[in-house]
C-alpha positions, 0 to 999 in steps of 0.5 A: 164233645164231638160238634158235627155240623149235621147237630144244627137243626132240621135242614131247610127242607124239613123246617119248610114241610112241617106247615105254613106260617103267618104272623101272630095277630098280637106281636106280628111274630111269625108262628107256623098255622096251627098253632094254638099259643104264640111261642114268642108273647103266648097269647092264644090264637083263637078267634075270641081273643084277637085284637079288635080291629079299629081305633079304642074309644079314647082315640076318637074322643081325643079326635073329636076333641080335637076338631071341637078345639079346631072350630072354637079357635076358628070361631074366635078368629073370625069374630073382629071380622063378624062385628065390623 
């Protein structure tokens, strides 16, 4: 088989021409505007199915958690110093 260096692909100046690209809003893959599914997680790229931005649920109940367990210890600490 007769391997000429020209058999690589579209050069540089081709690949650039055929359309901007940005990052897939599920894997940050680089993925060319408009396209319709991501070639590297195949999700589509509509608008209904982009991750929502902000924190899930469970992160901000753990945060709240969290300070209630920061003021009860906080509140135990300063209960000698209250009955004094």
């Amino acid at each position: 088989m007769d391997w000429d260096e020209d058999d690589r692909g579209p050069a540089e100046e081709e690949s650039a021409s055929e359309g901007e690209t940005a990052p897939c809003p599920h894997c940050s893959a680089d993925i060319y505007d408009d396209a319709e599914r991501c070639p590297a997680c195949g999700m589509y790229l509509s608008a209904e199915d982009a991750p929502r931005p902000g924190w899930p649920a469970w992160m901000w109940i753990a945060a709240a958690l969290a300070l209630v367990v920061c003021a009860l210890m906080a509140g135990v600490q300063m209960l000698p110093w209250l009955f004094r």
